[in-house]
C-alpha positions, 0 to 999 in steps of 0.5 A, a space after each residue: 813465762 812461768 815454766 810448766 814443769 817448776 811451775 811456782 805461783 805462790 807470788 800469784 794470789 789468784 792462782 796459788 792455792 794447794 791442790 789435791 788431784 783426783 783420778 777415779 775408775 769407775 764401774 759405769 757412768 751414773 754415779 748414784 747407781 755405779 761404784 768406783 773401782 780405783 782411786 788416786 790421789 796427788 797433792 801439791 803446795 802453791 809451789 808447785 811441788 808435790 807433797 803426797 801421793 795415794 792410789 789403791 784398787 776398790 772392792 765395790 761388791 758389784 760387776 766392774 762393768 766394762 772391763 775392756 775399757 779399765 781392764 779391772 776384772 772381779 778378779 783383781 778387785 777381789 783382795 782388794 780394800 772397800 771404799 769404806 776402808 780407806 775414805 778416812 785417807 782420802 778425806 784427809 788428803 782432800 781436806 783444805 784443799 781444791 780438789 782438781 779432775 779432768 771433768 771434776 763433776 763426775 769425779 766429785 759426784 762419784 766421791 760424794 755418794 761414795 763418801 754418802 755410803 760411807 756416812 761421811 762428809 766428802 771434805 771439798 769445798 771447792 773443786 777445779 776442772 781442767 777441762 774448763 780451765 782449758 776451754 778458758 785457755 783455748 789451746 790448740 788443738 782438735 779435741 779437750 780429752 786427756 790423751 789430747 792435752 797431754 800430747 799438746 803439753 808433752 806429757 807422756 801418759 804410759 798406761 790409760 785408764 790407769 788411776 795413778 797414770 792418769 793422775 800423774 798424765 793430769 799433774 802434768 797437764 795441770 801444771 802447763 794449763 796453769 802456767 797458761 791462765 796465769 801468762 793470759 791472766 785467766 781467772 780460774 774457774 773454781 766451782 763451790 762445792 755444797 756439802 754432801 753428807 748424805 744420798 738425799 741430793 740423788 735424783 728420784 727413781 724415774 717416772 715411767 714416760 706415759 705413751 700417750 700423746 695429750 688430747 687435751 682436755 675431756 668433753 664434758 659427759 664423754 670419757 676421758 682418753 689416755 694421755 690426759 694429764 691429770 693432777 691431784 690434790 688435798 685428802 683422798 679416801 682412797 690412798 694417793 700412792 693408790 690413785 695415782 697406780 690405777 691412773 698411770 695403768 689406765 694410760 692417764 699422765 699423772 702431774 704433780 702440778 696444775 697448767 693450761 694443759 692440765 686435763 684433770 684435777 681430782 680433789 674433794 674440795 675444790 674450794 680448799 684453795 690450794 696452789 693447785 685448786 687457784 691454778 686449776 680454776 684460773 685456767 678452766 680445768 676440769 675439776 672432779 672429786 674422787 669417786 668420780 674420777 674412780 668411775 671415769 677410770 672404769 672406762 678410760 678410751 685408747 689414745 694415740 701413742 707417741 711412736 705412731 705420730 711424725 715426731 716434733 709435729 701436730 696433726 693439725 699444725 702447719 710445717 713450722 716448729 712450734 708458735 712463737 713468741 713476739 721477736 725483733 731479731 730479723 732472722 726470726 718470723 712474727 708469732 701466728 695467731 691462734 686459733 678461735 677457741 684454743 689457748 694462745 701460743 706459749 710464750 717461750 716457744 719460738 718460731 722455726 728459723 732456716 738454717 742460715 745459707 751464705 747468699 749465692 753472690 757471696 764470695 767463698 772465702 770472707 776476709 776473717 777466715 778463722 779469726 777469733 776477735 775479741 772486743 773491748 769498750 764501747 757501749 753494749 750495743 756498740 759491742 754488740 754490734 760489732 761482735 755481729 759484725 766479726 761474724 758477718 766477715 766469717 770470724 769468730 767472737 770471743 768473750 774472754 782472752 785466751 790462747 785462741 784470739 788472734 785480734 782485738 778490736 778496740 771501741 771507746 773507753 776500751 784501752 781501760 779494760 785490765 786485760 789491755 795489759 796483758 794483750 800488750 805483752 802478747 803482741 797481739 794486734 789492736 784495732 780501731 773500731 774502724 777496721 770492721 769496715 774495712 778489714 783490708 785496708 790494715 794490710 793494704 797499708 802494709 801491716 801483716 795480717 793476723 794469723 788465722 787460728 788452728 783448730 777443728 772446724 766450728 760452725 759459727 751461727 747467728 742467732 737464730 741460725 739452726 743446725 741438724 744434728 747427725 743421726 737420731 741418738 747421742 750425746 750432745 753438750 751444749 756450753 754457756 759462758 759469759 765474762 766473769 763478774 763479782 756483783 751477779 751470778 747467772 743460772 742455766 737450766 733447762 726444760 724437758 718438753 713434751 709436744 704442748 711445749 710442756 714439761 711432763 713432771 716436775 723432774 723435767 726442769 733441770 737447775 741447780 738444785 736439780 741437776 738431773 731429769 728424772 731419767 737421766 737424759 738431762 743434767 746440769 754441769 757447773 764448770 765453773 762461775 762463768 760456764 755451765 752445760 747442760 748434757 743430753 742424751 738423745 738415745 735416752 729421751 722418751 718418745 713423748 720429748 720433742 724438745 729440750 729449752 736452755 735458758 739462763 736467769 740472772 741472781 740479782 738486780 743486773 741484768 743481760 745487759 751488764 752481763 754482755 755477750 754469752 757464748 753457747 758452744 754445741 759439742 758431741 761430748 764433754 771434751 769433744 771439738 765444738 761442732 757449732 758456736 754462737 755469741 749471743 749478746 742482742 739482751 739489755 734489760 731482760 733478766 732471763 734469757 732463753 739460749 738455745 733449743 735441741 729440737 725434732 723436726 720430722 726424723 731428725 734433732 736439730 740445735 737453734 741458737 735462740 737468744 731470745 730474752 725477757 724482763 721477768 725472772 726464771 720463776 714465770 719462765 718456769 710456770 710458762 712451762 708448766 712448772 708449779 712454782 711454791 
């Protein structure tokens, strides 16, 4: 085993790279807006040794914020250089190196604007978590936070919330995270960075929610009603910026694209034959021209606000979640027909499921208790199957090896997976495909069972299954992760949907060029090539939200299929124990699939793990949504 504290992996061309360390005290959490306080800076070589070391306190020339959490006072920061004056250092120590953080997004992000203010390149073209490395290694222990890791490695940490000490406390948990992937052979989770020269990537200032629900569509010769939505498009006498002013202060839900939900689209000349004129006439929109619309706005009638209507329901819906799509899973209820003169159900929503219940003749105890089982070989619904099966014995499906799985189930042509090598040098157990059918029958045979592994109680899900969150507000992050490829990548997005199971604007479909919804609620965090998250904060959703969708699209021609199994975890924070998991691998030939859904259901939020995949690509998936796709 290497040693943590003289690691040396220069012999180890997957993991030697030369690494700076970066810790940053910042004034808040939003980094196109908050500035950074304090920031250090530690190299090191392939070696393991350390090269440099830099750290210094910021002026930002705003409010420091909380100050009872960095203990930074305007005070202390008032001698103190501007981030201007020292980037060319800290561009220098980054340069040609993998910049390393514990939740390195935020860190990055934080540095790329400050550098974008500065009117510099942020010199990083790739960047290593360790709070992914260390959900790959799966240590231990109750929670992922740096105070956590560094009493699970034996690192002291002297002073938190200390740039220098933190970096330092992250030099040491670094070290022994590395010594652990390179013993498991767990590929690091190395993310791309883009380059980041300016404050164009920074998310638009936010649209103010409309306050009304959608009525739907006008009837003709009556007014329209607050909460329609309304799109524009071509030339208008009347400016743009001006017509959408007077149409927002009417009440009135200004899109910028067209969908089935559309109420209205303003334009001078329907016939121009615009994506949004097609759209429009496809869908039977009413279409009117600008003085007309001047005219209805003159007499816009109330409509009804989101907070004075029960949450996550139609008046005229009965009590399930939404319409559902066709679904084979058994745990998922057929769609409903729609009724005679409405639109038929969106084909992305889905059904409401019961959380699932243990049957009463059950016994309390299953025979896997806490076990993590991986499985090689076999086909993909031979694995498939037999990962529905660990759960169905109480334990728990890996994807990947780590530190946490406690068996391994072998099915044909297994034994040639790579990782057979290193599973043989941990000892750990290897079963027949058998030994799901009768798990006792090993130790009634007389060999020892398996230790069950420790760590904080995970509610394991099958798809399908639904968990209640507590309370109304918070922040949830809610993980994929898949087993690592070189021939594909896959996409996490999400959509922030109004009560038609539509997005509101544009802002509200969160992906990779667009990682953040226009009111910061929802972002996308890449932690790596095989793990993406998607964070939200619930005290931040406007009324008008009833439900955010996670889906993932493959890049290419493979499919789910060849992907395999993917693993969704539901955590109340970034480095929080998960609170609910899900393997989800029922998907062959779809090429997106949709994972999972935080909902409202009457008062309360509820997480489903869906798994419900498609044949066609993420752009239907998004114009099914409402998405206008160029």
């Amino acid at each position: 085993m290497l040693s943590a504290t003289t690691l040396d992996v220069s012999h180890l061309p997957d993991y030697a790279y030369d690494w700076a360390l970066v810790d940053v005290e910042t004034s808040g959490l939003i980094a196109r807006r908050d500035r950074i306080l304090s920031v250090a800076v530690l190299t090191f070589g392939p070696d393991g040794v350390q090269t440099d070391e830099f750290s210094t306190l910021l002026n930002p020339g705003c409010d420091p914020g909380p100050v009872h959490v960095h203990g930074l006072t305007p005070e202390r920061l008032s001698g103190a250089p501007s981030f201007e004056d020292v980037a060319g250092r800290i561009g220098a120590l980054l340069q040609d190196r993998v910049m390393v953080a514990h939740n390195a997004q935020f860190d990055y992000d934080f540095l790329a604007h400050e550098f974008a203010r500065a009117r510099l390149r942020l010199p990083v073209a790739r960047r290593l978590c360790t709070l992914a490395l260390n959900r790959r290694v799966e240590p231990p222990v109750a929670s992922l936070g740096l105070a956590s890791l560094a009493a699970h490695y034996g690192v002291p940490q002297v002073n938190a919330h200390d740039a220098l000490d933190d970096a330092r406390v992250l030099a040491g948990i670094f070290r022994s995270s590395l010594a652990e992937a390179a013993r498991l052979d767990v590929p690091l989770p190395l993310v791309p960075c883009p380059p980041r020269q300016d404050p164009q990537f920074a998310p638009k200032a936010p649209k103010t929610p409309c306050a009304y629900r959608n009525p739907g569509r006008p009837v003709p010769g009556e007014p329209l009603v607050q909460g329609m939505k309304v799109a524009f498009t071509g030339e208008t006498a009347t400016s743009r910026a001006e017509l959408v002013a007077r149409a927002v202060a009417a009440g009135l839900n200004v899109m910028s694209s067209v969908s089935r939900h559309t109420g209205v689209l303003v334009t001078d000349d329907a016939a121009s034959g615009s994506a949004k004129a097609r759209r429009a006439i496809a869908e039977g929109v009413t279409v009117v021209d600008e003085r007309t619309f001047l005219e209805l706005l003159a007499d816009v009638r109330p409509g009804t606000p989101h907070e004075n209507r029960t949450p996550g329901r139609k008046p005229d819906s009965p009590a399930t979640d939404a319409p559902a799509p066709e679904v084979t899973a058994p745990e998922v209820t057929a769609p409903a027909e729609a009724p005679a003169g409405r639109p038929a159900p969106s084909p992305v929503a889905v059904a409401e499921v019961p959380a699932p219940r243990r049957p009463e003749s059950a016994p309390s105890v299953k025979p896997f208790g806490r076990r993590r089982v991986l499985v090689l070989g076999g086909t993909h619904e031979e694995a498939a199957s037999a990962r529905t099966r660990v759960v169905e014995l109480g334990g728990t499906a890996a994807i990947n090896l780590s530190a946490s799985v406690t068996d391994v189930v072998l099915m044909p042509g297994g034994e040639r997976d790579r990782r057979m090598t290193r599973i043989t040098a941990l000892r750990l157990p290897v079963h027949a495909r058998e030994w799901l059918t009768d798990p006792t029958a090993e130790q009634a045979a007389g060999a020892a069972p398996a230790p069950a592994r420790q760590g904080a109680t995970t509610e394991v899900l099958p798809r399908g299954g639904v968990v209640d969150l507590p309370g109304d507000t918070g922040r949830w992050h809610v993980s994929a992760s898949w087993a690592q490829r070189t021939d594909c990548e896959v996409d996490v997005v999400a959509f922030v949907l109004d009560e038609e199971q539509q997005v509101s604007c544009d802002g509200d479909f969160v992906f990779y060029s667009a990682p953040e919804s226009p009111d910061g609620a929802t972002r996308l965090l890449c932690d790596g090539p095989t793990e993406q998250s998607i964070a939200v904060d619930l005290a931040v959703l406007p009324p008008a939200v009833h439900r955010i969708a996670i889906a993932a699209a493959v890049d290419g021609a493979a499919t789910f299929g060849d992907i395999g199994a993917v693993q969704m975890t539901l955590a109340p924070g970034f480095d929080a124990p998960a609170a609910a998991q899900s393997t989800l691998d029922a998907a062959t030939s779809e090429r997106t699939l949709l994972l999972a859904e935080i909902y409202r259901r009457g008062p309360r939020w509820r997480f489903r793990a869906v798994g419900q995949g498609y044949d066609h690509g993420l752009e239907e998936l998004v114009r099914g949504y409402g998405v206008d796709v160029e």
